[in-house]
C-alpha positions as CSV (number, residue, x, y, z in Angstrom):
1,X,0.0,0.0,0.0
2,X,1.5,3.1,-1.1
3,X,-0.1,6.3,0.2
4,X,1.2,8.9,1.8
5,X,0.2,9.2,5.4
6,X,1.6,12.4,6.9
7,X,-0.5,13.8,9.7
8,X,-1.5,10.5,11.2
9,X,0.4,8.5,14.0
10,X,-2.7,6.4,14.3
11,X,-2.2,3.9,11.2
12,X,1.0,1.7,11.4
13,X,1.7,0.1,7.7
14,X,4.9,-0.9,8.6
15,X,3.8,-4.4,10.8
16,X,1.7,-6.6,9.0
17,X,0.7,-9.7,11.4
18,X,-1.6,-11.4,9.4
19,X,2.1,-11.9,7.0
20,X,4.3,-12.8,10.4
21,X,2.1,-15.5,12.1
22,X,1.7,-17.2,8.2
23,X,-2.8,-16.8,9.2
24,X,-3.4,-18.1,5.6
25,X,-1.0,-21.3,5.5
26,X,-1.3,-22.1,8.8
27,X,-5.2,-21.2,10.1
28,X,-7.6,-21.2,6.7
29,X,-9.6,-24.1,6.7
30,X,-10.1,-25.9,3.7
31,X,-13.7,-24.7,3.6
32,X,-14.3,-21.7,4.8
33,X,-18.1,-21.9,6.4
34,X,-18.5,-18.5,8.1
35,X,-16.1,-15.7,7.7
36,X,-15.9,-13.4,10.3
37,X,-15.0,-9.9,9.6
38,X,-13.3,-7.8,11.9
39,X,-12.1,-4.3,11.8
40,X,-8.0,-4.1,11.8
41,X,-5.1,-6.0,13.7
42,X,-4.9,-4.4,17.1
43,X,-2.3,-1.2,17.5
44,X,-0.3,-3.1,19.9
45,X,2.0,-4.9,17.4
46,X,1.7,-8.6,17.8
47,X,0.0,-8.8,21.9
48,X,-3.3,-9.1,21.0
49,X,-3.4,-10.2,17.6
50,X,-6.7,-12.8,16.9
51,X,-3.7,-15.2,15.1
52,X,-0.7,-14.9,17.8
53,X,-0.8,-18.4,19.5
54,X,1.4,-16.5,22.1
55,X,-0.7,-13.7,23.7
56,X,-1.2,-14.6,27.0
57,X,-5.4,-15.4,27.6
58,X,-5.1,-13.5,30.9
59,X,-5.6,-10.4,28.6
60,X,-9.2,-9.2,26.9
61,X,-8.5,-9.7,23.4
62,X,-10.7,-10.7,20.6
63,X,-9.9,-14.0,19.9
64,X,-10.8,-14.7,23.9
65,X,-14.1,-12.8,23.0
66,X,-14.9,-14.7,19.9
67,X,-13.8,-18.4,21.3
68,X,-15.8,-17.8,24.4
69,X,-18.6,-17.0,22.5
70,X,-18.5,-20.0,19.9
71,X,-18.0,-22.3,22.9
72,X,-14.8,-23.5,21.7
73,X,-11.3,-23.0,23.6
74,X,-8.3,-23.0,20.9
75,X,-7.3,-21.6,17.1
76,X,-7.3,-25.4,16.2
77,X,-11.2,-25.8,17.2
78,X,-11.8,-22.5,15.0
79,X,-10.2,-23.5,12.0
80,X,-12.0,-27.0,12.3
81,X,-15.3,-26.0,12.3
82,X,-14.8,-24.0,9.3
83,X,-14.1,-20.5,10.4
84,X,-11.7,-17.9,9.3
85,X,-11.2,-14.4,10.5
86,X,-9.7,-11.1,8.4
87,X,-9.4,-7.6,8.9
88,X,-11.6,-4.9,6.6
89,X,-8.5,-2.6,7.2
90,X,-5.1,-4.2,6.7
91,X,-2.8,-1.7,8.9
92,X,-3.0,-1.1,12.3
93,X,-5.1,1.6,13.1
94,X,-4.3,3.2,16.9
95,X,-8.1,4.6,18.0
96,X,-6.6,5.3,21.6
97,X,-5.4,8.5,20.2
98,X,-8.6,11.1,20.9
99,X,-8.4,13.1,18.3
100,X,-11.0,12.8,14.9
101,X,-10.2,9.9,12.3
102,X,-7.8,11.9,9.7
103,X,-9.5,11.3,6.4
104,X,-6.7,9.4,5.0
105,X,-7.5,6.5,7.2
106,X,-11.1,6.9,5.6
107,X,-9.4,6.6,2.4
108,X,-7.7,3.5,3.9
109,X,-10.6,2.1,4.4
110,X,-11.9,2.3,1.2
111,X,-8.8,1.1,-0.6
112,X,-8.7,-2.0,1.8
113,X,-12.2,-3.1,1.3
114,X,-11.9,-2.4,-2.9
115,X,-8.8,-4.4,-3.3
116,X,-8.7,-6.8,-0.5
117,X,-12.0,-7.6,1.0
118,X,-13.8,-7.7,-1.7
119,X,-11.0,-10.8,-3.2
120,X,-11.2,-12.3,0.0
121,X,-14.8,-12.9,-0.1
122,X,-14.2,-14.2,-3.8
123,X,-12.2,-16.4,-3.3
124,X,-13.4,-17.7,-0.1
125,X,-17.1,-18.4,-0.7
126,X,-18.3,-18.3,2.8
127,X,-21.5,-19.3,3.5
128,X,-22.1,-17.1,6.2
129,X,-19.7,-13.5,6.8
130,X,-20.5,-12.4,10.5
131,X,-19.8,-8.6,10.7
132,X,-17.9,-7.9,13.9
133,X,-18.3,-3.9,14.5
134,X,-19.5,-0.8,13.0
135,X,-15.8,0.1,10.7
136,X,-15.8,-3.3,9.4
137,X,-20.2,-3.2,7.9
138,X,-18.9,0.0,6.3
139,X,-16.0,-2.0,4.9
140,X,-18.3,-4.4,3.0
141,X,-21.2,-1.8,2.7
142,X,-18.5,-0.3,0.3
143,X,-20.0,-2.9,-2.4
144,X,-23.0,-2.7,-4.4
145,X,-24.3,-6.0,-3.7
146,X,-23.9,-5.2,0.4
147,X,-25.3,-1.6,0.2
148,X,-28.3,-2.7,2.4
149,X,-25.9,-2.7,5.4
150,X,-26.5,1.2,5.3
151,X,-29.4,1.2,6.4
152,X,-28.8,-1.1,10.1
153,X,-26.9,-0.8,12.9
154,X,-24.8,-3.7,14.4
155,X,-26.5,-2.8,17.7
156,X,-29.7,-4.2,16.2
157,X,-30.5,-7.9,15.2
158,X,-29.7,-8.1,11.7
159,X,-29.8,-11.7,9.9
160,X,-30.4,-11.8,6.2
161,X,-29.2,-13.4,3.0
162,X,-27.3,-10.9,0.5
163,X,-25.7,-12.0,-2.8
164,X,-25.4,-15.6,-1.6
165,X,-24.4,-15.1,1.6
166,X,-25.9,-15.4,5.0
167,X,-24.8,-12.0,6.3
168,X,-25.0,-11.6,10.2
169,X,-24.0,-7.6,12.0
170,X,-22.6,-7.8,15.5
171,X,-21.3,-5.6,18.2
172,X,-17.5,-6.0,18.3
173,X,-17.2,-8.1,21.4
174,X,-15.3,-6.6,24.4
175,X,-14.1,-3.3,25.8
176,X,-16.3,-0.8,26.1
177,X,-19.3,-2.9,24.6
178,X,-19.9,-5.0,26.9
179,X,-22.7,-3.6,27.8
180,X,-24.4,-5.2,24.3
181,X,-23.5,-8.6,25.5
182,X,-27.2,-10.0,25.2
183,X,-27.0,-8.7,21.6
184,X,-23.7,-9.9,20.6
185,X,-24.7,-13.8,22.6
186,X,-27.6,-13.6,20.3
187,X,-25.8,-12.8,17.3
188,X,-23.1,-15.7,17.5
189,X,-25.9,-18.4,18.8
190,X,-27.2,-17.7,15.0
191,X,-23.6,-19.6,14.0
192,X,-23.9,-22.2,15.9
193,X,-27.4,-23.1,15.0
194,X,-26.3,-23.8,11.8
């Protein structure tokens, strides 16, 4: 990705995770059933990365959120019942910092979701893509056949079939949402009722 950045210390280009821990080699299942979408690898390098086998499970990260969730304990479980997780934005993108998101990032975004996401979902052929937060719907609402996404909120139940896929919208699990836990339980019992 070659933009110029200059005005923003929130987006880190330089790390790529999903490269170091080899995620596609090592944790795409053959079949991917449900592909969950989240927003962008965490800003603390590598420590709470959803694909570092190494981050310690004392700390709230999302891959605890997710497993607990989905009743299951390890990566190994995840990738066997068919489930793979990406980022809508493939930098690291630091939201800690309190000031308003530099256009550029919104730019980022975009360019992410064009020439990325949009292959990913290609070429994987998920059954189901469970939106996990409110920057990765406007990812895939970037695409014509996804547009409906506009129009709902991931704090409301949203279930429907778009384009051949089961598309589910979800709270992103943990931190300061917590308090949606009823509505993000509901939204991953749809996966498992599958």
């Amino acid at each position: 990705m070659d933009l110029e950045l200059t005005g923003s210390d929130r987006l880190n280009t330089d790390q790529k995770p999903y490269v170091r821990f080899d995620v596609e080699r090592k944790w795409k299942p053959d079949r991917v059933k449900v592909l969950f979408i989240a927003e962008s690898p965490p800003r603390d390098e590598e420590q709470r990365y959803f694909y570092n086998p190494y981050v310690g499970e004392k700390r709230t990260n999302l891959r605890k959120e997710v497993l607990k969730f989905l009743n299951l304990g390890t990566l190994e479980e995840f990738k066997d019942k068919g489930y793979f997780l990406v980022d809508a934005i493939k930098c690291r993108l630091d939201k800690s910092k309190k000031i308003k998101t530099p256009l550029r990032i919104t730019s980022i975004s975009k360019i992410c979701a064009e020439q990325f996401l949009c292959r990913e979902i290609e070429e994987l052929k998920p059954h189901t893509i469970f939106v996990l937060g409110n920057t990765a719907k406007k990812a895939l609402q970037r695409f014509s056949e996804f547009k409906e996404l506009k129009e709902h909120k991931v704090t409301k139940d949203y279930d429907e079939n778009l384009s051949g896929y089961h598309v589910i919208l979800c709270v992103f699990p943990g931190g300061q949402t917590r308090k949606y836990r009823n509505e993000i339980e509901h939204a991953f019992a749809k996966i498992q009722h599958q």
